[in-house]
PyMOL commands that place a pseudoatom at each C-alpha (Angstrom):
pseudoatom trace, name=CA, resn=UNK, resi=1, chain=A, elem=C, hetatm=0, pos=[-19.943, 28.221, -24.893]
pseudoatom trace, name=CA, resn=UNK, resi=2, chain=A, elem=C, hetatm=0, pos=[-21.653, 25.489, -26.902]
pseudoatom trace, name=CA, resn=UNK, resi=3, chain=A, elem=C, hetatm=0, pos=[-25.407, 25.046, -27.889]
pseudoatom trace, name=CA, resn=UNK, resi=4, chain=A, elem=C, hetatm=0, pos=[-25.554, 22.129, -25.021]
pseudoatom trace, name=CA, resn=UNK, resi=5, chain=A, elem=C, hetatm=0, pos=[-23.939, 24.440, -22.116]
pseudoatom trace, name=CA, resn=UNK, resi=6, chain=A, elem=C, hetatm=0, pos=[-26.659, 27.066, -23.235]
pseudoatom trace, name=CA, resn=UNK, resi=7, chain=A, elem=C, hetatm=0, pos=[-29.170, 24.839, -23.321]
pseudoatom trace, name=CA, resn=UNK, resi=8, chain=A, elem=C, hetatm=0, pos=[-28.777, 23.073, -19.776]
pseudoatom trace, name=CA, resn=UNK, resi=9, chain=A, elem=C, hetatm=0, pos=[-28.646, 26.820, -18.486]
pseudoatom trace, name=CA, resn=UNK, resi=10, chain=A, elem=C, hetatm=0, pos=[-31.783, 27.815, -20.266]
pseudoatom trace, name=CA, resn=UNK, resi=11, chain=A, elem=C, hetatm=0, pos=[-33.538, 24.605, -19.370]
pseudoatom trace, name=CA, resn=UNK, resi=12, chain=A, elem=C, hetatm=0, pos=[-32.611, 25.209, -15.478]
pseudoatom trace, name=CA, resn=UNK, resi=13, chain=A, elem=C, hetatm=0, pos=[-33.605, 29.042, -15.041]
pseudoatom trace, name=CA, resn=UNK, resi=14, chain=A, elem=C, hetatm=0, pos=[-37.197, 27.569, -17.076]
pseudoatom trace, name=CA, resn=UNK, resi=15, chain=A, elem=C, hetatm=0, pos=[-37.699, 25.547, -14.533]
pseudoatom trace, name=CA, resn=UNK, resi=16, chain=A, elem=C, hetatm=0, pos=[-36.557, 27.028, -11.720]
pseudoatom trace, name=CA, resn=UNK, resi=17, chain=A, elem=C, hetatm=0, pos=[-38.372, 30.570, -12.177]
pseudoatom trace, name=CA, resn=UNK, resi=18, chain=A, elem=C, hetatm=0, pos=[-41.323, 29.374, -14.439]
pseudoatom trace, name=CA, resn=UNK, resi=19, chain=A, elem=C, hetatm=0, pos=[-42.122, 25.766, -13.464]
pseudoatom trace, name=CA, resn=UNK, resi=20, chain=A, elem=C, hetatm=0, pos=[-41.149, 25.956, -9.834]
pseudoatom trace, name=CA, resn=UNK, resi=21, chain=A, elem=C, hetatm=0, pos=[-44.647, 25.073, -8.674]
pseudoatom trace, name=CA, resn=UNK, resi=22, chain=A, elem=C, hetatm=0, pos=[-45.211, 22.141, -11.465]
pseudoatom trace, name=CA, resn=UNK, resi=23, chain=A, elem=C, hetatm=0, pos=[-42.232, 20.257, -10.838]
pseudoatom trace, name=CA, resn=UNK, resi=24, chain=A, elem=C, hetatm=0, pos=[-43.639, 17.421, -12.814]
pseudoatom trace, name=CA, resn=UNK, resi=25, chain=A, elem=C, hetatm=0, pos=[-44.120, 19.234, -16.102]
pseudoatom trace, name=CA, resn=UNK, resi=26, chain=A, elem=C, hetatm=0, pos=[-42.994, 17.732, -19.392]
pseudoatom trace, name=CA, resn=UNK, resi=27, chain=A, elem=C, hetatm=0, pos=[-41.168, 20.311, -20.711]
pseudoatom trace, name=CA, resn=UNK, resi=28, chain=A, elem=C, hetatm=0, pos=[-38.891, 18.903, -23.935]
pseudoatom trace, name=CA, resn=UNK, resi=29, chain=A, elem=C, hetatm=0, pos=[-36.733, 21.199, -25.698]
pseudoatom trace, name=CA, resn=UNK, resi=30, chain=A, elem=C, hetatm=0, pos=[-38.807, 21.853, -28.884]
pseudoatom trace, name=CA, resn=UNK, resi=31, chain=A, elem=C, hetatm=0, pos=[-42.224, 22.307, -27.046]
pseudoatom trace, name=CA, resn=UNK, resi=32, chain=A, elem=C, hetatm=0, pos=[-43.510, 25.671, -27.409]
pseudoatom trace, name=CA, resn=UNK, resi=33, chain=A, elem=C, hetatm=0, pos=[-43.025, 27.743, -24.469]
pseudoatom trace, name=CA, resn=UNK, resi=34, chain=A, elem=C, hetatm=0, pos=[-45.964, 29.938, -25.163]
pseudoatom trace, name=CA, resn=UNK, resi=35, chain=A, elem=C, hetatm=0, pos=[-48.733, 27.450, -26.464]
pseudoatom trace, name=CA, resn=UNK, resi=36, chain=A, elem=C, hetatm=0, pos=[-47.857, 25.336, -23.463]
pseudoatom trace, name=CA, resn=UNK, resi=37, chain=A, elem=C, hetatm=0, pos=[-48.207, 28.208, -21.062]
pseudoatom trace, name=CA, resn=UNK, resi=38, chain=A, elem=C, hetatm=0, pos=[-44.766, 28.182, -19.449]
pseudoatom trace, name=CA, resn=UNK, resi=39, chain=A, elem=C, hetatm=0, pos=[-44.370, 31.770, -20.077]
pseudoatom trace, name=CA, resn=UNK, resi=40, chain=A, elem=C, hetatm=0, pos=[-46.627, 34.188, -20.886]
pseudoatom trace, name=CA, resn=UNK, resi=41, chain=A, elem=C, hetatm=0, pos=[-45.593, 38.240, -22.116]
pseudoatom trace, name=CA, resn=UNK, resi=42, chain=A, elem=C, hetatm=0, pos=[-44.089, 38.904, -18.650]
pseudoatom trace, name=CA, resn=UNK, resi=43, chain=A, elem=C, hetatm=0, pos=[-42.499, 35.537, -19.068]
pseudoatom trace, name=CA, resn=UNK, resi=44, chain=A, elem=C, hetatm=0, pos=[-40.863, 36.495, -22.170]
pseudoatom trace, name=CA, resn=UNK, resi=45, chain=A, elem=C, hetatm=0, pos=[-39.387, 39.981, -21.006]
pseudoatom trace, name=CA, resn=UNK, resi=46, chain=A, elem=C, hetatm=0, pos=[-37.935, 38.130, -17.741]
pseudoatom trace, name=CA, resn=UNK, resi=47, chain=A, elem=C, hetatm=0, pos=[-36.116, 35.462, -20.311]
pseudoatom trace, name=CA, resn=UNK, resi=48, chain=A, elem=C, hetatm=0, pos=[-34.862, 38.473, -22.319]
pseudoatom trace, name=CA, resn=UNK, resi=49, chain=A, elem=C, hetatm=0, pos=[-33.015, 39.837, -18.899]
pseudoatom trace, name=CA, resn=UNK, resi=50, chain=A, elem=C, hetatm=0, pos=[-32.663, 36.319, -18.682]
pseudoatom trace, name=CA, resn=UNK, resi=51, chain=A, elem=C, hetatm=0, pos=[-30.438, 35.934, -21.682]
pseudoatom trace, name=CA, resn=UNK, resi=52, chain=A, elem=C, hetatm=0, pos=[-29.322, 39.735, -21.027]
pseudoatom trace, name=CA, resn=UNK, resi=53, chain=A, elem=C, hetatm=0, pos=[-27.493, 38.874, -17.613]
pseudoatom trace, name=CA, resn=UNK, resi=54, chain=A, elem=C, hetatm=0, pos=[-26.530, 35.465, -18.084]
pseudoatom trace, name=CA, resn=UNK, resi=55, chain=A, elem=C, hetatm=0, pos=[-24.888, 35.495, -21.537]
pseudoatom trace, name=CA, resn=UNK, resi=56, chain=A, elem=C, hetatm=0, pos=[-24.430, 39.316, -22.206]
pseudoatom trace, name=CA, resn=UNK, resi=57, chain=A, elem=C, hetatm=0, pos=[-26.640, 39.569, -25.148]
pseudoatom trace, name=CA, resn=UNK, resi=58, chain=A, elem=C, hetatm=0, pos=[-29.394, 42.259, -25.875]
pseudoatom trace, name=CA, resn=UNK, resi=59, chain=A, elem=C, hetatm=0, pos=[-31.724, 40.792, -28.020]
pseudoatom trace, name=CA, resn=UNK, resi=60, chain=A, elem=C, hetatm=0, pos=[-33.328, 43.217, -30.476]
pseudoatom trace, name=CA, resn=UNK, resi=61, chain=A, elem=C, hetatm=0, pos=[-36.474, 44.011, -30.919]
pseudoatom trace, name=CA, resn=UNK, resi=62, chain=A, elem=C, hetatm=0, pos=[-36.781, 42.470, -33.976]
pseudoatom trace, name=CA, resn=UNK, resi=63, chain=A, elem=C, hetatm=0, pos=[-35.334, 39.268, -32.945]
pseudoatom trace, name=CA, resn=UNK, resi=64, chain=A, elem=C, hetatm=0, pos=[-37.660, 38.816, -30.046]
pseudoatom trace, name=CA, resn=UNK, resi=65, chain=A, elem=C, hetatm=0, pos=[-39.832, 35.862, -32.463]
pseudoatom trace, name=CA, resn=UNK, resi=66, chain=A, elem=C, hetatm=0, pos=[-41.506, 32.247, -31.751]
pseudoatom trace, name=CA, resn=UNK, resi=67, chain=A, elem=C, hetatm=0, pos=[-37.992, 31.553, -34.345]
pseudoatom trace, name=CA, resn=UNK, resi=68, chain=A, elem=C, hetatm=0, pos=[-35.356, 32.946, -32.205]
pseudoatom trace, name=CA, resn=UNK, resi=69, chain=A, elem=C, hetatm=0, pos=[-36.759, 32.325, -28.275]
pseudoatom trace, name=CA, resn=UNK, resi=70, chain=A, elem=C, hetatm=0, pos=[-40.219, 29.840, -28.831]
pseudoatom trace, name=CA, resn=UNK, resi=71, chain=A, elem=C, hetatm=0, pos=[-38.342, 26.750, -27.764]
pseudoatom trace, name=CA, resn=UNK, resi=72, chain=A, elem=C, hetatm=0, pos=[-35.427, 26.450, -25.644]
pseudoatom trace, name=CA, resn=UNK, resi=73, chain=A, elem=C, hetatm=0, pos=[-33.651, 24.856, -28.381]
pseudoatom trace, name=CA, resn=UNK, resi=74, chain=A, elem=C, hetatm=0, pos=[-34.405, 28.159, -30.523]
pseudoatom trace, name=CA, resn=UNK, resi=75, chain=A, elem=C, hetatm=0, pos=[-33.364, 29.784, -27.333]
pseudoatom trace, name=CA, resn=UNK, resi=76, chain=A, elem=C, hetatm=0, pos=[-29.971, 27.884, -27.184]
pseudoatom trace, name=CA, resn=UNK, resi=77, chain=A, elem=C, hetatm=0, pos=[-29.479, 28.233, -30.926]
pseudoatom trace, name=CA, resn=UNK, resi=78, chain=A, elem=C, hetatm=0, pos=[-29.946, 31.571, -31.290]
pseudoatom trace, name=CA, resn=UNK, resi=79, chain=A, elem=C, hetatm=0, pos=[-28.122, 33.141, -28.005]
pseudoatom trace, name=CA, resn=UNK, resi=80, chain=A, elem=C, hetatm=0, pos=[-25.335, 30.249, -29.834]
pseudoatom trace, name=CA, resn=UNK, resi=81, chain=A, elem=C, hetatm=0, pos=[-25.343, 32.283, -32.857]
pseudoatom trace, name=CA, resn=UNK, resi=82, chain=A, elem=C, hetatm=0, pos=[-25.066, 35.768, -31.044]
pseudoatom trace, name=CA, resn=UNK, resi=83, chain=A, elem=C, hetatm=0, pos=[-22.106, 35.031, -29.101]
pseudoatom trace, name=CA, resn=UNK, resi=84, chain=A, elem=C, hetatm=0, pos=[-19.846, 33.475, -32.417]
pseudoatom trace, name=CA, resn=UNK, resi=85, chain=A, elem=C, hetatm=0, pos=[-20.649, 36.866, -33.860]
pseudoatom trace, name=CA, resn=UNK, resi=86, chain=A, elem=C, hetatm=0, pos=[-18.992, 38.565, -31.187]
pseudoatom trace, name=CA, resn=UNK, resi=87, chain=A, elem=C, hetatm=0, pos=[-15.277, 39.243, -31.464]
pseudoatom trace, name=CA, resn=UNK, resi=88, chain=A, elem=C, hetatm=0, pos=[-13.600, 36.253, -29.840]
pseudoatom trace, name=CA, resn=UNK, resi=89, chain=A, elem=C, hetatm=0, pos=[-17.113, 34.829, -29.452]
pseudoatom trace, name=CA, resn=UNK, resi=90, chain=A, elem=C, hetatm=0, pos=[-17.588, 36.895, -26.218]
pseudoatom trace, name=CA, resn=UNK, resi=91, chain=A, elem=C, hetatm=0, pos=[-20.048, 39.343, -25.124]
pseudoatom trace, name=CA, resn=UNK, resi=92, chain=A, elem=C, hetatm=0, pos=[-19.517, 43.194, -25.982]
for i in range(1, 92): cmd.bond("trace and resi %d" % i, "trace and resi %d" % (i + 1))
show_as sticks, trace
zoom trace
């Protein structure tokens, strides 16, 4: 799965479960998802099942940073990074 595939599937679940009511938001793919108030801590343990279910990756506590899931680029590159350290770059 590339960094654009997880991207575009990041992008729609944001919008879709978070922005549903503000269609019209400009939401690009460095803005901060906190400081903009697309998620808030409730938002950020639903994108953690989020990237749980939909790409088979727990993301450790320690990895749970503004770095790793601020932006849904950081989002794409990081869930990226976690699969082509899997064996076969799958899931465990």
């Amino acid at each position: 799965m590339t960094v654009a595939q997880i991207l575009a599937q990041t992008r729609s679940y944001v919008r879709q479960n978070f922005l549903y009511m503000r269609p019209d938001f400009p939401l690009a793919d460095d803005d901060p998802l906190l400081a903009k108030g697309v998620v808030d801590s409730m938002g950020v343990a639903e994108l953690l099942g989020f990237i749980e279910s939909e790409f088979g990756i727990v993301v450790a506590d320690e990895d749970v940073t503004e770095e790793n899931l601020g932006t849904l680029n950081a989002i794409a590159r990081y869930v990226a990074a976690q699969l082509a350290a899997q064996p076969n770059g799958k899931p465990v």
